[in-house]
N, C-alpha and C positions, 0 to 999 in steps of 0.2 A: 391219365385217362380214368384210371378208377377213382381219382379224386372227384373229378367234375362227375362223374356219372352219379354220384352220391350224393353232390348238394343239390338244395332244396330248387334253385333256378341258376338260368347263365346268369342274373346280373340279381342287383338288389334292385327295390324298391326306392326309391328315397329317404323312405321313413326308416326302412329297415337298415340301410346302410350309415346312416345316423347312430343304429343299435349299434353295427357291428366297428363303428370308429370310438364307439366308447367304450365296446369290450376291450376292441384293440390296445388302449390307451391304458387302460386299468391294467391291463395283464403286463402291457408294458413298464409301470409304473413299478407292482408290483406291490407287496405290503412290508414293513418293518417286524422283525420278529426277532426276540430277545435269544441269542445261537449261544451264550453261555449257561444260563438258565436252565437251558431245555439239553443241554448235553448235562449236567449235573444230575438234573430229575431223572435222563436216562439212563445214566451212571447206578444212581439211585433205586430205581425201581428194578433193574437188571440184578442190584445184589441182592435184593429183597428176595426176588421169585426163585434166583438160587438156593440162598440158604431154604427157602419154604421148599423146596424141589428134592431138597435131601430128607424131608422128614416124613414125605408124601409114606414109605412103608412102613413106619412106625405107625403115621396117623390110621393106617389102615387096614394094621395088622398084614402085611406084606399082598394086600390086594392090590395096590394100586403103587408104580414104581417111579412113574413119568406122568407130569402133569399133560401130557397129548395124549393120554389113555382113557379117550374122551366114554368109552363103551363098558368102559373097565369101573369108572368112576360114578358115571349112571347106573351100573347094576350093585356097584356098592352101598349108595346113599340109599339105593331103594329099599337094601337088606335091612342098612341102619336102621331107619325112620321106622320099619316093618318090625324089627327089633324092639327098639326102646318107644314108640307111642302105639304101634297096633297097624295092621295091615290095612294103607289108602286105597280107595279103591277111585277110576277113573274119574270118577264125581268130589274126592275129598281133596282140599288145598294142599295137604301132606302129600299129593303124589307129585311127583315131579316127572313130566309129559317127555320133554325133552333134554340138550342142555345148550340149548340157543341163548346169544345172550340176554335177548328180552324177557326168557323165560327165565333165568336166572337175577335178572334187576328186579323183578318181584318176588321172585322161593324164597333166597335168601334171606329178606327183611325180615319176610313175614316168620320165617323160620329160627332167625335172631332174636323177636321177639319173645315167640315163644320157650324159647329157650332160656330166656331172662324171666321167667315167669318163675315163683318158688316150687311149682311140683315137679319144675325137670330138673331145676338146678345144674342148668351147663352139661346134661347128659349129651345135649347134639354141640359141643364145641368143636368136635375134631368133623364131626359131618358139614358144620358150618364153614370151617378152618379151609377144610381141600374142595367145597365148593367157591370159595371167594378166589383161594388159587386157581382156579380153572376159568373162574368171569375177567381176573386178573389178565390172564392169559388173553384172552376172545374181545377184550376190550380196545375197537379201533382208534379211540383217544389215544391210549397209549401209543400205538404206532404213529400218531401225530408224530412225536416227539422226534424220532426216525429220521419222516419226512424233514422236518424243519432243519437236523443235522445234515439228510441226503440231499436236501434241494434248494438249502439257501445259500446266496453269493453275497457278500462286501454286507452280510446284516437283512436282506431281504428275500422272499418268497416271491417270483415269478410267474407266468401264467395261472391263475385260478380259476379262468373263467372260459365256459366253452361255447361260443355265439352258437345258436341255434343247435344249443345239446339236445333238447327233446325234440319230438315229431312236431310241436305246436307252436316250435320256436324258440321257447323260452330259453334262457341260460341255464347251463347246468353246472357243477362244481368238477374241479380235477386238481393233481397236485395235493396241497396241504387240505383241499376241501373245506372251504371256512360256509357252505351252505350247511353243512354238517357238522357242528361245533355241540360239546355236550351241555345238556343246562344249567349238568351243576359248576357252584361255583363257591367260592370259600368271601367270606365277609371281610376280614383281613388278610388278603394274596399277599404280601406281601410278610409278615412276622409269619404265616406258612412256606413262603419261599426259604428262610432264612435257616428254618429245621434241617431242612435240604441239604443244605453247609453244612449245619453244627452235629449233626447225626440225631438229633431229637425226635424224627421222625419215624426213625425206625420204633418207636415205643408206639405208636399208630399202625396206622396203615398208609405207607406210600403211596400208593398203587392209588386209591380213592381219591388222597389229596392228591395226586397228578393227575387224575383226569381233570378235576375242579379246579386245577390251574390252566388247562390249555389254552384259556382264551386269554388269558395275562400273558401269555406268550407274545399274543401282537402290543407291541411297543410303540408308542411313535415316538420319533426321535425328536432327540436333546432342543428344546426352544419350538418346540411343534408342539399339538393336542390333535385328538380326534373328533372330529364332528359328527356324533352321533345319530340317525335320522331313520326311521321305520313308519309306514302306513300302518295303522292302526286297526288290525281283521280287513285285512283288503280283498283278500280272495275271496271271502267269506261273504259280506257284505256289498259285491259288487254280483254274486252270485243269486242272494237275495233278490239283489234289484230286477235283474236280469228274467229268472222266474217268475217276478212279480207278485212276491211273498210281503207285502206293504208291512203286513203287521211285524215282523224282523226287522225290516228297514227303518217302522217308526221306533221300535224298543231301540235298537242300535245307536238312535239319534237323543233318544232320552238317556243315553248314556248306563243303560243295565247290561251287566255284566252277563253276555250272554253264555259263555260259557257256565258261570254260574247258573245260571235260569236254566240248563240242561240237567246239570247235577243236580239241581233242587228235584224235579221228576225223576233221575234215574234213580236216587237214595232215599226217597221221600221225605226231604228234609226242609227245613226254613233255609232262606237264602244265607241269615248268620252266620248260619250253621255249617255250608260249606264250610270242608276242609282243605288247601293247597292241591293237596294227593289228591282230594275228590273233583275238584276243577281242571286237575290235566286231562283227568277222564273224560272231563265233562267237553275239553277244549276238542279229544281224540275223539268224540262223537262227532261236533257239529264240524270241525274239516274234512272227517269222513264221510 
């Protein structure tokens, strides 16, 4: 009874029921996922956050003991930074707001940078060192790996897809969650799988090269390929039209990089001039 009382109608549409025999089929089907790989990487990354999990009170002169000392470790880095470059105030990129991990996929870079710069000379490595352990930590890629060990059978990943997950209909992701895959990704997967094995990796960072491998994780088997196929700013573009914002619709069709055309305004720069990092921005504005 509390099932039907929840979905959307007694019956489908036609149309709809078309969606929900293709979900069904897919989830049936399932996807192929490499289960030796991803038990090595997590093998891998487990020993890494250990050893790094014992040096946590040294790095921190015994403030901090356990990398989930998530209060412990924000009041520390605040000291740091406050210490050795001068005290941030809510407005300075030195402050560090939270330690969510989106707020951490930006501090840290920016922070790494600066710390390769010759007047610090590596003064923030150990504030850098036990922030990367703690995004290492909060990082749900990594728990991919988890997944793929807890919930694949004979090679493959199961249900991923949930018909009519939102209010509006649309599919939402469960399971291994492949709508939520990270971007990055390593140019040669492959001779970085291999470090994996041969322990070469630990002179890196594990943890980074496993996330930038998860999506190598889907495999398709032996004498198969993938057919790869994505609409190209669909949402975006069909949203335009829909508003009746023509002059979008005709740039879109002249083929300009809109995302770019937003970064050119938000940075006041030539479109050359776009940088990668300035066009995700530019991408997080116009889906926003």
């Amino acid at each position: 009874r509390a099932v039907i009382q929840v979905l959307p109608s007694p019956k489908f549409s036609a149309d709809e029921r078309v969606n929900f025999d293709l979900t069904w089929e897919m989830n049936r089907n399932g996807i192929p996922v490499d289960v030796k790989d991803a038990r090595q990487i997590a093998k891998v990354v487990a020993i890494h956050l250990e050893e790094n999990n014992n040096f946590l009170p040294d790095l921190t002169g015994g403030a901090v003991t356990k990398i989930t000392q998530v209060k412990r470790i924000a009041t520390w880095v605040r000291e740091e930074i406050d210490r050795i470059i001068g005290v941030p105030d809510e407005d300075d990129p030195f402050y560090l707001p939270n330690m969510q991990a989106e707020t951490l996929l930006e501090f840290v870079p920016m922070l790494d940078d600066y710390n390769s710069s010759g007047r610090w000379e590596g003064k923030l490595d150990n504030v850098i060192t036990v922030l990367e352990l703690r995004q290492a930590l909060g990082l749900s890629s990594i728990g991919k790996y988890k997944r793929i060990l807890d919930m694949s059978y004979n090679g493959r990943i199961y249900y991923n897809a949930n018909h009519w997950g939102a209010h509006t209909g649309r599919i939402t992701g469960s399971g291994f969650q492949m709508l939520n895959l990270p971007r990055a990704k390593e140019k040669h997967p492959d001779e970085v799988l291999d470090t994996f094995y041969t322990g070469e990796i630990f002179a890196n960072n594990p943890v980074m090269s496993a996330r930038a491998l998860v999506r190598h994780m889907i495999h398709a088997e032996p004498g198969k390929i993938f057919t790869v196929a994505d609409y190209s700013s669909i949402e975006y573009i069909l949203l335009c039209w829909v508003a009746g914002e023509e002059w979008a619709v005709k740039s879109f069709a002249d083929k300009v990089d809109q995302y770019k055309e937003l970064a050119m305004g938000m940075y006041h720069i030539a479109m050359d001039a776009v940088t990668p990092e300035q066009r995700q921005m530019g991408k997080v504005g116009i889906l926003g």
